[in-house]
Predicted model as a PDB file, atoms N, CA, C, CB and O in Angstrom, pLDDT in the B-factor column:
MODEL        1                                                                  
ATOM      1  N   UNK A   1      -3.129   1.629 -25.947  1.00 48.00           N  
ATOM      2  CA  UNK A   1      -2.777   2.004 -24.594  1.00 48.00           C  
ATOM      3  C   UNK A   1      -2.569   0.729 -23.772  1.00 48.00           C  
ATOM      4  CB  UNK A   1      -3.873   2.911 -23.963  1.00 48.00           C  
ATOM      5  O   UNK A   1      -3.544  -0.022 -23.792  1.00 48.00           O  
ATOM      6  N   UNK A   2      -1.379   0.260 -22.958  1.00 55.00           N  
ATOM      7  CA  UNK A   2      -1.076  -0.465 -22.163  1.00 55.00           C  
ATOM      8  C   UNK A   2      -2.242  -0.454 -20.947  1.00 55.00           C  
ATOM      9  CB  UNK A   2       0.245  -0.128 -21.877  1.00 55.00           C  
ATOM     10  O   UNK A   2      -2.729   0.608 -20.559  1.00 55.00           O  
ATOM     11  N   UNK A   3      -2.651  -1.825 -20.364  1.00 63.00           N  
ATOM     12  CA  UNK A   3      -3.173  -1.571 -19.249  1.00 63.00           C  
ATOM     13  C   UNK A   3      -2.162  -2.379 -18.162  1.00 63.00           C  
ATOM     14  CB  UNK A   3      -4.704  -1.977 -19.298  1.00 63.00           C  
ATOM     15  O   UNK A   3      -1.470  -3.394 -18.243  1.00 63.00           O  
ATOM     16  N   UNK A   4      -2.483  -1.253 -16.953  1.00 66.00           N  
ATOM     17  CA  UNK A   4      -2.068  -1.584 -15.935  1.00 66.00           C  
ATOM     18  C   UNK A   4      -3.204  -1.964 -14.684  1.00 66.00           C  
ATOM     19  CB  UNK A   4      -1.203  -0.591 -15.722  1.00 66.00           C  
ATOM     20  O   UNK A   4      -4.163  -1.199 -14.580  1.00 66.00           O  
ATOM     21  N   UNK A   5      -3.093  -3.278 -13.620  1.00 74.00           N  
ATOM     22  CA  UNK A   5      -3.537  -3.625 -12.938  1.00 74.00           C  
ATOM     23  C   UNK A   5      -3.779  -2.909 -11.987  1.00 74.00           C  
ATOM     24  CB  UNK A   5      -3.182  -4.358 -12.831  1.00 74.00           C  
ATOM     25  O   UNK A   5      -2.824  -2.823 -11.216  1.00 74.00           O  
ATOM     26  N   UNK A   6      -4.563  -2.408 -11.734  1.00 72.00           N  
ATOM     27  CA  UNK A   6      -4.617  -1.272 -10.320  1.00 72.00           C  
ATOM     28  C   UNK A   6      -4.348  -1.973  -9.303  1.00 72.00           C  
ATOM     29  CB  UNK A   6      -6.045  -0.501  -9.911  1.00 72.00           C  
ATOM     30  O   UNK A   6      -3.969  -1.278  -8.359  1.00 72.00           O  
ATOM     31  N   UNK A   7      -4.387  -3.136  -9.084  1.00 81.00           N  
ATOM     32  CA  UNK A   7      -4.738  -4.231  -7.978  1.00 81.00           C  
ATOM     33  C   UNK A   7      -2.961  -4.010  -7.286  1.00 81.00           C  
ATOM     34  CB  UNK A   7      -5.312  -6.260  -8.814  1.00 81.00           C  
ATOM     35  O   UNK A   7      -2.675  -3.627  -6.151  1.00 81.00           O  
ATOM     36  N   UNK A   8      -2.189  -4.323  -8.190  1.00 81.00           N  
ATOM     37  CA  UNK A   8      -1.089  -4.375  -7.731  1.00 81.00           C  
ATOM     38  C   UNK A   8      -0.687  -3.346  -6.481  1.00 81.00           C  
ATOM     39  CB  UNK A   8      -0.368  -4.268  -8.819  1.00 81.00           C  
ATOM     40  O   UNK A   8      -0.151  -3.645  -5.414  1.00 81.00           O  
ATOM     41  N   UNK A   9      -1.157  -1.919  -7.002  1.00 78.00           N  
ATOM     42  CA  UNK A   9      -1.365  -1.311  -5.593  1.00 78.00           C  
ATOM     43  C   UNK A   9      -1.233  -1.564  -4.727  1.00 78.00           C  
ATOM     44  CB  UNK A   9      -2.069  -1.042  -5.244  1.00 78.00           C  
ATOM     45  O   UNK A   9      -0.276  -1.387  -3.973  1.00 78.00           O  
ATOM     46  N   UNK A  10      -2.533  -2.242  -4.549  1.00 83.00           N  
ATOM     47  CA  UNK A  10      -3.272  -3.209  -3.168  1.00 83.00           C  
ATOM     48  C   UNK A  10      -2.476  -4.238  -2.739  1.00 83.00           C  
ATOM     49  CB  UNK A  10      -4.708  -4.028  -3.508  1.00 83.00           C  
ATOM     50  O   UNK A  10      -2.335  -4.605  -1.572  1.00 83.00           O  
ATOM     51  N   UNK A  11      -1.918  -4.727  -3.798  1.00 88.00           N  
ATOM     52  CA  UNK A  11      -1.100  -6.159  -3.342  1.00 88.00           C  
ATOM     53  C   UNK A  11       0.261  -5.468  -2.445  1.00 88.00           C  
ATOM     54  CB  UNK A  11      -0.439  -7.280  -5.034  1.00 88.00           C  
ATOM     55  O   UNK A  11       0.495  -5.562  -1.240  1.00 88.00           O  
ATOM     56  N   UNK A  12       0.994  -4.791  -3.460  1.00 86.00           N  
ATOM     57  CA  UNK A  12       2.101  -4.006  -2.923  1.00 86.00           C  
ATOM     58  C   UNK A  12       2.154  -3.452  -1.534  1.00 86.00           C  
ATOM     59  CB  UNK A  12       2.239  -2.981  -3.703  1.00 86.00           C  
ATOM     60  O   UNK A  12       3.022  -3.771  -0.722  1.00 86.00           O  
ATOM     61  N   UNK A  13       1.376  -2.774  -1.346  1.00 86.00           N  
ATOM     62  CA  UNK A  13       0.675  -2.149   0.395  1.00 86.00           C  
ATOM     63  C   UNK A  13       0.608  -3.363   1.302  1.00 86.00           C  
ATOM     64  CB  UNK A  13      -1.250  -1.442   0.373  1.00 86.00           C  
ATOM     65  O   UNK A  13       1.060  -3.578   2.427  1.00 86.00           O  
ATOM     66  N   UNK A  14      -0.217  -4.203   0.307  1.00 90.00           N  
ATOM     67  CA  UNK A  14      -0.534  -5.524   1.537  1.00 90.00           C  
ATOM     68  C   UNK A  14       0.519  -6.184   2.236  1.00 90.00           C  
ATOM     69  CB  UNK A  14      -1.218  -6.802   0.925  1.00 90.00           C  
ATOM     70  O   UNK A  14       0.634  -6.366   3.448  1.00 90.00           O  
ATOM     71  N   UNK A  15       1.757  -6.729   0.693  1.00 94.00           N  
ATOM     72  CA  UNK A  15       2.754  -6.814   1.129  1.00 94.00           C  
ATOM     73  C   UNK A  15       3.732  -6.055   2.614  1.00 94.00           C  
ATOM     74  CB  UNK A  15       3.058  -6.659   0.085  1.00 94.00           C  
ATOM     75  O   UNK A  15       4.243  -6.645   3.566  1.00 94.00           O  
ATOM     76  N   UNK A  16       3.702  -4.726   2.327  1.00 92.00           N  
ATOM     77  CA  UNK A  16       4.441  -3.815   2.514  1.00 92.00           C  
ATOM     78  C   UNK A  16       3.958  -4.092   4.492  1.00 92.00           C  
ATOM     79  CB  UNK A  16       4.043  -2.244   1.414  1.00 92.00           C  
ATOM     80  O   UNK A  16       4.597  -4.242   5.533  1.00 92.00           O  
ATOM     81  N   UNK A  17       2.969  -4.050   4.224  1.00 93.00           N  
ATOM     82  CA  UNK A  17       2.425  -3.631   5.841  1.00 93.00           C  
ATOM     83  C   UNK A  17       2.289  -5.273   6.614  1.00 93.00           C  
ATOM     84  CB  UNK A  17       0.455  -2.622   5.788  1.00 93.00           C  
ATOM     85  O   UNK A  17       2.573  -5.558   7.777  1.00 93.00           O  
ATOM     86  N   UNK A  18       1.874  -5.988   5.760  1.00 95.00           N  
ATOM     87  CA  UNK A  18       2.174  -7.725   6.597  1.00 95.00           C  
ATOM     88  C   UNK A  18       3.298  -8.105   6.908  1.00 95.00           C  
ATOM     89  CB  UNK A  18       1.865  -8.999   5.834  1.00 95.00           C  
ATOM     90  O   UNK A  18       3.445  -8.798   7.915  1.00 95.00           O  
ATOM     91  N   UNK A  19       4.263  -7.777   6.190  1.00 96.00           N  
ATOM     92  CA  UNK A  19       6.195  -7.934   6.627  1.00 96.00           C  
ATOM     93  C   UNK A  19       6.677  -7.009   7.501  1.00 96.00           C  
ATOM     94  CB  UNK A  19       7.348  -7.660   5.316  1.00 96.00           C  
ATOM     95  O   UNK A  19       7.425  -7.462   8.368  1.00 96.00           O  
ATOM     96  N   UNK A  20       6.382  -5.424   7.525  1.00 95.00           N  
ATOM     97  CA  UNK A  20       6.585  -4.394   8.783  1.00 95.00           C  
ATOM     98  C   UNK A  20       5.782  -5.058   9.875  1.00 95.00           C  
ATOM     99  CB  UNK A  20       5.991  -2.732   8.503  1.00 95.00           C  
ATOM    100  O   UNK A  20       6.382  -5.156  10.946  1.00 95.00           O  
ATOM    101  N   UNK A  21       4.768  -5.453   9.839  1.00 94.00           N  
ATOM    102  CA  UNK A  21       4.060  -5.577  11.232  1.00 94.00           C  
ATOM    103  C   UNK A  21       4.290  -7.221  11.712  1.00 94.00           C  
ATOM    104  CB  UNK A  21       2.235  -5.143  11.069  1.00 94.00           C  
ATOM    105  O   UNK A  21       3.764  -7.598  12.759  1.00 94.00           O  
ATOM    106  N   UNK A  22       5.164  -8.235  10.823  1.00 95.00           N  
ATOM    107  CA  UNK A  22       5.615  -8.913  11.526  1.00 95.00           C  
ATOM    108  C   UNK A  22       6.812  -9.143  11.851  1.00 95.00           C  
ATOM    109  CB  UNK A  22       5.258  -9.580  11.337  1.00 95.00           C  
ATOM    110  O   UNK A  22       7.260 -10.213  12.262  1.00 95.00           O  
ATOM    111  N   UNK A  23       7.771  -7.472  11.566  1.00 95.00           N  
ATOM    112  CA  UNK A  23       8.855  -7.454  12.274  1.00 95.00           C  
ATOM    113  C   UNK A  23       8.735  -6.769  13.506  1.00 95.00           C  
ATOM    114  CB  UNK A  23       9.804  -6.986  11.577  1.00 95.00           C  
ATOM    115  O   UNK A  23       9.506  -6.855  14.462  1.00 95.00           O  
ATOM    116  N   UNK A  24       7.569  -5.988  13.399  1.00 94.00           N  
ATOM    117  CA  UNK A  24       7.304  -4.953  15.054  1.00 94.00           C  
ATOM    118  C   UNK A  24       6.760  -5.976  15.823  1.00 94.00           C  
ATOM    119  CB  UNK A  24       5.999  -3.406  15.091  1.00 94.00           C  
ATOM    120  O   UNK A  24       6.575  -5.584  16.975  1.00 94.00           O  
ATOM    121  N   UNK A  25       6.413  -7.193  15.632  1.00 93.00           N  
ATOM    122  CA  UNK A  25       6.355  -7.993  16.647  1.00 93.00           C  
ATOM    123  C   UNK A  25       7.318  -8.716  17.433  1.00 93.00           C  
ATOM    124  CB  UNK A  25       5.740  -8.653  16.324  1.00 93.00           C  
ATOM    125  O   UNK A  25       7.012  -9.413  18.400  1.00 93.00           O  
ATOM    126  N   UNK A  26       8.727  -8.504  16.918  1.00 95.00           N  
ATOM    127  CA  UNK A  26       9.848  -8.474  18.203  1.00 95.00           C  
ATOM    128  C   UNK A  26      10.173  -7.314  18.712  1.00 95.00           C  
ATOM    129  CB  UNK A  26      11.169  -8.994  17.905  1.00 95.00           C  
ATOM    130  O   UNK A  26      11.307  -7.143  19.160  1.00 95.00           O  
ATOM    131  N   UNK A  27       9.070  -6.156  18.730  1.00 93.00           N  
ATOM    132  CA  UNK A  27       9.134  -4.884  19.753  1.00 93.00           C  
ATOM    133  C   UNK A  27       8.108  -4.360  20.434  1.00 93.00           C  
ATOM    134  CB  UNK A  27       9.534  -3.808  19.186  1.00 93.00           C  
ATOM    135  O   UNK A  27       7.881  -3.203  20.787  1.00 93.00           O  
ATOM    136  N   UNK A  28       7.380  -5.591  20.604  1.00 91.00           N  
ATOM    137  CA  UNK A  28       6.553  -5.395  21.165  1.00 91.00           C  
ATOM    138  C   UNK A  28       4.781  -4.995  20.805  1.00 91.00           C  
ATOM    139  CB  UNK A  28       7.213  -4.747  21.670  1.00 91.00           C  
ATOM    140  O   UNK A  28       4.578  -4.723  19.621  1.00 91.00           O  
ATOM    141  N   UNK A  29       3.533  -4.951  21.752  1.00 90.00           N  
ATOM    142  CA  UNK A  29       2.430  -4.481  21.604  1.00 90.00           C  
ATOM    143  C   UNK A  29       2.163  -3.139  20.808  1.00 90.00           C  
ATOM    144  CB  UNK A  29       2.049  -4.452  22.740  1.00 90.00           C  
ATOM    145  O   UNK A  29       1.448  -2.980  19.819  1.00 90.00           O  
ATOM    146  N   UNK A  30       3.132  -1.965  21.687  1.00 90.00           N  
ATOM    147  CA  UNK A  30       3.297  -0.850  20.996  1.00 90.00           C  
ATOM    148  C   UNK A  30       4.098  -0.699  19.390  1.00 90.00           C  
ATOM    149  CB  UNK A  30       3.942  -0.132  21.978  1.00 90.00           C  
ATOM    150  O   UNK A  30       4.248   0.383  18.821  1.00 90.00           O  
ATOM    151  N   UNK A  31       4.269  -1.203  19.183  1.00 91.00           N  
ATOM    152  CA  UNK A  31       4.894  -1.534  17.273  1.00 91.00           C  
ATOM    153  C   UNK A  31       3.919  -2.167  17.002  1.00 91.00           C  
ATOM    154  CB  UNK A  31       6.428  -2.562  16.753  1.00 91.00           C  
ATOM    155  O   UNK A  31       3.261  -1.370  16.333  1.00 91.00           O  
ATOM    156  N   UNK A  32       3.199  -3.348  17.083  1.00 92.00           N  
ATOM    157  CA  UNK A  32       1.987  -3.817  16.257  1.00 92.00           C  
ATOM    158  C   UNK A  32       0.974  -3.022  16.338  1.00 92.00           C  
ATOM    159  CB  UNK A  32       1.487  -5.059  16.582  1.00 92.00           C  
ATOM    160  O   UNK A  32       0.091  -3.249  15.510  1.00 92.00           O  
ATOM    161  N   UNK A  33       0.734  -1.848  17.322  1.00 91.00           N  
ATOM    162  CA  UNK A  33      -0.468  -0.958  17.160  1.00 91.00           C  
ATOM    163  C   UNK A  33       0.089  -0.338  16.381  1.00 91.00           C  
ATOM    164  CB  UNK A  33      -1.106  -0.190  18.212  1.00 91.00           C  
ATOM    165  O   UNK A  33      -0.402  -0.256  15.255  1.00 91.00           O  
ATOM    166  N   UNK A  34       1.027   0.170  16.611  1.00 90.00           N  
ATOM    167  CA  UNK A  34       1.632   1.854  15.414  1.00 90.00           C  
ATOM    168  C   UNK A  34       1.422   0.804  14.198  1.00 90.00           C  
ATOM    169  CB  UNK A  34       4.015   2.802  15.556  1.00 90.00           C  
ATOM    170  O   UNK A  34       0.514   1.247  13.494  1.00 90.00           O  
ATOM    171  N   UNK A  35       1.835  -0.217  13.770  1.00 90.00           N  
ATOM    172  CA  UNK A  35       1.679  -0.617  12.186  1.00 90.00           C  
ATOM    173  C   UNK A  35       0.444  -1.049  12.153  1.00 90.00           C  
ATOM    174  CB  UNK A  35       2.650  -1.749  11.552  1.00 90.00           C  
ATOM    175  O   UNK A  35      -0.005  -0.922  11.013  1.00 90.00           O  
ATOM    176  N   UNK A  36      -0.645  -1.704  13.209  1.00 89.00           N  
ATOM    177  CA  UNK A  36      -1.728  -1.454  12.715  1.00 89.00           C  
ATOM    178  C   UNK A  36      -2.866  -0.176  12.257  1.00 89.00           C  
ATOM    179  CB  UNK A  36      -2.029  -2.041  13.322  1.00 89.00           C  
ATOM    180  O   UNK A  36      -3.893  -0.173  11.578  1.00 89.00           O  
ATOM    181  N   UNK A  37      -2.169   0.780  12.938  1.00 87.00           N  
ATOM    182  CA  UNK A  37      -2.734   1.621  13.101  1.00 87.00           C  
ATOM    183  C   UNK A  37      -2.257   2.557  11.599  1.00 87.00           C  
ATOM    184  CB  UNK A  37      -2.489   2.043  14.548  1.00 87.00           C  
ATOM    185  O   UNK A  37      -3.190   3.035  10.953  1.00 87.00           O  
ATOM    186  N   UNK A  38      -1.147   2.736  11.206  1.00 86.00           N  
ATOM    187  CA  UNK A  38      -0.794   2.987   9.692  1.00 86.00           C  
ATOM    188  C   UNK A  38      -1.170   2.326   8.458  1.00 86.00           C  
ATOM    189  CB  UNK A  38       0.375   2.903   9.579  1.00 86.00           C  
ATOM    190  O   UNK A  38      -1.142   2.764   7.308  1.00 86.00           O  
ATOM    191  N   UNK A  39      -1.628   0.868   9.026  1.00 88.00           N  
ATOM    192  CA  UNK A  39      -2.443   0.188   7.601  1.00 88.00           C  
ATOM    193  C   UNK A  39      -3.696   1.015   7.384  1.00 88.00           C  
ATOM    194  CB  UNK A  39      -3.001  -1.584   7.798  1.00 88.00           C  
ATOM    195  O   UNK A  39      -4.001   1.812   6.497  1.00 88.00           O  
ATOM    196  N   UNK A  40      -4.309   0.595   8.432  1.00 85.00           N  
ATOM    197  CA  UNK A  40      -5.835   1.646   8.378  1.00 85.00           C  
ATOM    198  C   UNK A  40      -6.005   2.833   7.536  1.00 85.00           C  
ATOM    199  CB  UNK A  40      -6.131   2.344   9.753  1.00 85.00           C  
ATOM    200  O   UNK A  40      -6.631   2.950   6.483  1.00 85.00           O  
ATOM    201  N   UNK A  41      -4.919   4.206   8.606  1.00 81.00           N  
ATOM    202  CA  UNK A  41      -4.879   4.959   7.865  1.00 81.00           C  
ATOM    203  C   UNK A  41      -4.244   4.858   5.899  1.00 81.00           C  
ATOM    204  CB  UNK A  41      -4.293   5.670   8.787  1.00 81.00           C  
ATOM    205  O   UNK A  41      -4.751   5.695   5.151  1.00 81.00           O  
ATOM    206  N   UNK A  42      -3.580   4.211   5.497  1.00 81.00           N  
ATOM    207  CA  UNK A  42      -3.485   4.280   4.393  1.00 81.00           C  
ATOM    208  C   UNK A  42      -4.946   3.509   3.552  1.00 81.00           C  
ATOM    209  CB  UNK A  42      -2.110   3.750   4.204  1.00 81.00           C  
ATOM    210  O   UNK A  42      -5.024   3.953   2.406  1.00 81.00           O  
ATOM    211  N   UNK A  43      -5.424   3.075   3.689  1.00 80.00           N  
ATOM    212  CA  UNK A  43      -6.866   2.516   3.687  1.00 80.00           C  
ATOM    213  C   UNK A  43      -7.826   3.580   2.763  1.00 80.00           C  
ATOM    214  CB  UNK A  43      -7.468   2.399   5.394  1.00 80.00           C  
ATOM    215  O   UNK A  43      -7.859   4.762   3.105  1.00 80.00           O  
ATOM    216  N   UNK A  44      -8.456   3.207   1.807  1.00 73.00           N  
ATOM    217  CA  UNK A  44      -9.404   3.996   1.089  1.00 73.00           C  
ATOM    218  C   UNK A  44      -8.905   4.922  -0.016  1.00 73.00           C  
ATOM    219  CB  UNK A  44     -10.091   4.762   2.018  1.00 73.00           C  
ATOM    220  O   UNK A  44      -8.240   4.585  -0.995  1.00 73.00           O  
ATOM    221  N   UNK A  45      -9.428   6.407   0.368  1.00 73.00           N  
ATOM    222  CA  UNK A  45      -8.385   7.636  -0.244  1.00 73.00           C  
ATOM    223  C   UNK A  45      -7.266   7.467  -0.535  1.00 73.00           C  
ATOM    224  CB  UNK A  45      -8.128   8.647   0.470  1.00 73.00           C  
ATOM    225  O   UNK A  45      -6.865   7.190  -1.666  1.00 73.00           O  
ATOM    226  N   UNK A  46      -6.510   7.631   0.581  1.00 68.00           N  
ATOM    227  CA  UNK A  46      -5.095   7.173   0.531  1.00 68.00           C  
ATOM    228  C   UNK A  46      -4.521   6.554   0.015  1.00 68.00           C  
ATOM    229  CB  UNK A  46      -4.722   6.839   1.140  1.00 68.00           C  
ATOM    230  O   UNK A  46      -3.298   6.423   0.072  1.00 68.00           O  
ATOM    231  N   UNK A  47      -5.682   5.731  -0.964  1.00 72.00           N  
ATOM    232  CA  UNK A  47      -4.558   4.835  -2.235  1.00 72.00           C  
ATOM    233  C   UNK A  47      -5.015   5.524  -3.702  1.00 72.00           C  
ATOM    234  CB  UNK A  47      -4.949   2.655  -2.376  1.00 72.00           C  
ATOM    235  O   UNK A  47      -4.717   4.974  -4.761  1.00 72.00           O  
ATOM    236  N   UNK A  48      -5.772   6.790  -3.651  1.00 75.00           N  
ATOM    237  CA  UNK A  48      -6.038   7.409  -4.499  1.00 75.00           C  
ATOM    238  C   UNK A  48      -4.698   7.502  -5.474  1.00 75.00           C  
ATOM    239  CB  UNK A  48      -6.608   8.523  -3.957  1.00 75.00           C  
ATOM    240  O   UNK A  48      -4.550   6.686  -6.384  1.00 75.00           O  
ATOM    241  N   UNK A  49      -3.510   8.795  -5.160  1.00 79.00           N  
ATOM    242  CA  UNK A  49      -2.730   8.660  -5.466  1.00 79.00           C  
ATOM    243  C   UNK A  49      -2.200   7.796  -6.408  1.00 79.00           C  
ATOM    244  CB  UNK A  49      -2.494   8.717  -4.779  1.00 79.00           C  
ATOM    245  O   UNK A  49      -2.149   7.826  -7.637  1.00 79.00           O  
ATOM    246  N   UNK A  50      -1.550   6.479  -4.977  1.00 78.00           N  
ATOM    247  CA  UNK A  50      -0.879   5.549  -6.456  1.00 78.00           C  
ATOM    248  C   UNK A  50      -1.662   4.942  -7.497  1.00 78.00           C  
ATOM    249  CB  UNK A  50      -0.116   4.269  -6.071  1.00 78.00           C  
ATOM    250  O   UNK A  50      -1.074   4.503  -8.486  1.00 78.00           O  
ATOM    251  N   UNK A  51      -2.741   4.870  -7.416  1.00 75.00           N  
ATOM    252  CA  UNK A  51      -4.079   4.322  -8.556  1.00 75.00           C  
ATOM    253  C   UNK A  51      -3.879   6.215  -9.904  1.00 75.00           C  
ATOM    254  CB  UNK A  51      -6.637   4.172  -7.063  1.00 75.00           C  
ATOM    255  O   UNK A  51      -4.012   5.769 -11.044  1.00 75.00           O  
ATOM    256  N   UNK A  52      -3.734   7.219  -9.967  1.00 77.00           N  
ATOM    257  CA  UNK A  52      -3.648   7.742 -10.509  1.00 77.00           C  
ATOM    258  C   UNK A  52      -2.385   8.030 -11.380  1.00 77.00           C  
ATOM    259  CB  UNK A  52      -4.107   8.239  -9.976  1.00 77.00           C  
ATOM    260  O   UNK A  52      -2.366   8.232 -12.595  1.00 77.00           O  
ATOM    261  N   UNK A  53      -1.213   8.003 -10.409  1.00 82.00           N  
ATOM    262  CA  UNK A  53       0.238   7.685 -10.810  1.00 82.00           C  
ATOM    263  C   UNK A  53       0.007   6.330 -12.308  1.00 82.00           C  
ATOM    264  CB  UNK A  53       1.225   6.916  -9.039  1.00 82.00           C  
ATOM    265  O   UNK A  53       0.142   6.282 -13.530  1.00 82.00           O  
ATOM    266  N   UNK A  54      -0.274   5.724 -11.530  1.00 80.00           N  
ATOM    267  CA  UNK A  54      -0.064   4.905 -12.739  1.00 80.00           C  
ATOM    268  C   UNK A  54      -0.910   4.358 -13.702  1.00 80.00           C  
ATOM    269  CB  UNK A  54       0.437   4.023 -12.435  1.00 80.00           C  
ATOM    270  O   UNK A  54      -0.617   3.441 -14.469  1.00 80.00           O  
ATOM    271  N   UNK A  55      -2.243   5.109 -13.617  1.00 75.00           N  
ATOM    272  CA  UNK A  55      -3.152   5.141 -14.824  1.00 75.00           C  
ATOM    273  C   UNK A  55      -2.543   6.141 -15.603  1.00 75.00           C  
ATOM    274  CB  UNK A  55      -4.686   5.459 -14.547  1.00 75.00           C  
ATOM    275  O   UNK A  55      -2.171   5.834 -16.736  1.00 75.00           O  
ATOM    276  N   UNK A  56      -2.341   7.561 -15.086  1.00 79.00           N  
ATOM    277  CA  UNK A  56      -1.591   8.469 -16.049  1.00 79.00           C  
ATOM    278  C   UNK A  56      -0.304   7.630 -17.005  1.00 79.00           C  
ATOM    279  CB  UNK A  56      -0.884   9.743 -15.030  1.00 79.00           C  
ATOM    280  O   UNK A  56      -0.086   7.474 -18.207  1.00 79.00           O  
ATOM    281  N   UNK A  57       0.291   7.261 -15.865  1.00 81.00           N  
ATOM    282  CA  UNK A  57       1.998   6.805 -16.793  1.00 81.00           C  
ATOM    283  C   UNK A  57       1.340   5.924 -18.074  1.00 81.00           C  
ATOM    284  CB  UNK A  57       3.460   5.393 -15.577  1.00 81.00           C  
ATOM    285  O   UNK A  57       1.527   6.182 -19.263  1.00 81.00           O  
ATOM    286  N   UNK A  58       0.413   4.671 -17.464  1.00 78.00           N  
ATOM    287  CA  UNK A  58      -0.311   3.898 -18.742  1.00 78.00           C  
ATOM    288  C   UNK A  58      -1.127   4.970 -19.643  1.00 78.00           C  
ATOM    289  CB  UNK A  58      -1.485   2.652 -18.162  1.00 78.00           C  
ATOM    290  O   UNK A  58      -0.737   4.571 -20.741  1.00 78.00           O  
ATOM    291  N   UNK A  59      -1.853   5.883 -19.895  1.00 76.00           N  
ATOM    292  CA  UNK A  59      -2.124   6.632 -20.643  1.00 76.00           C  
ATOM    293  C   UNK A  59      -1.108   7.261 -21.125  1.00 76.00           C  
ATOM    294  CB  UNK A  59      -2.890   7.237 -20.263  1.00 76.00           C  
ATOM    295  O   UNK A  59      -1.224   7.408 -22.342  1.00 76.00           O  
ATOM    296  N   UNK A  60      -0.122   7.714 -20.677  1.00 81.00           N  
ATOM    297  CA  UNK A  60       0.745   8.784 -21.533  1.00 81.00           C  
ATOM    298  C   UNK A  60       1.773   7.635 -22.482  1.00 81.00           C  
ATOM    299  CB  UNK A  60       1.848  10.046 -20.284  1.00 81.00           C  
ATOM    300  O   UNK A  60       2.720   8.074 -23.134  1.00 81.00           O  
ATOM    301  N   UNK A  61       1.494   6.380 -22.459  1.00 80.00           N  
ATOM    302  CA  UNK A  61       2.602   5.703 -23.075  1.00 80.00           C  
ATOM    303  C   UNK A  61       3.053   4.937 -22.406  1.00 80.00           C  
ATOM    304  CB  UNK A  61       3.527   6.327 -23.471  1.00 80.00           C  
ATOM    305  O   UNK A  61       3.530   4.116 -23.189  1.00 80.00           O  
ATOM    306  N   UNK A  62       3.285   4.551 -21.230  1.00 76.00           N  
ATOM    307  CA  UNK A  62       4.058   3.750 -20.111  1.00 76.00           C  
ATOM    308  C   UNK A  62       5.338   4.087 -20.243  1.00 76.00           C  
ATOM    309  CB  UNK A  62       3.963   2.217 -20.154  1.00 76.00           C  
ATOM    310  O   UNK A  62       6.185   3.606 -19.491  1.00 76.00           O  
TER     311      UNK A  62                                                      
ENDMDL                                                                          
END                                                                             
């Protein structure tokens, strides 16, 4: 069975939300709250999901 890094997840998100929230900073206070405020919520649980997505795909074969 292939292993896959769960981490990447984390990295991916991290990515994802440090480059959105330093483009909502040429729109102002209200855009850096809304994207801070969507990192959060994706935070914890919310990365349940893609951590299962792709333990399955690595179990079934990749």
């Amino acid at each position: 069975m292939a292993h896959i890094d769960l981490a990447l997840v984390d990295a991916c998100l991290e990515h994802f939300f440090t480059a959105s929230s330093a483009r909502a900073a040429a729109f102002g206070r209200p855009s850096e709250e809304l994207w801070r405020v969507l990192r959060k919520a994706s935070m914890g649980g919310k990365r349940f999901r893609p951590r299962m997505v792709l333990t399955s795909y690595t179990a079934l074969g990749g």
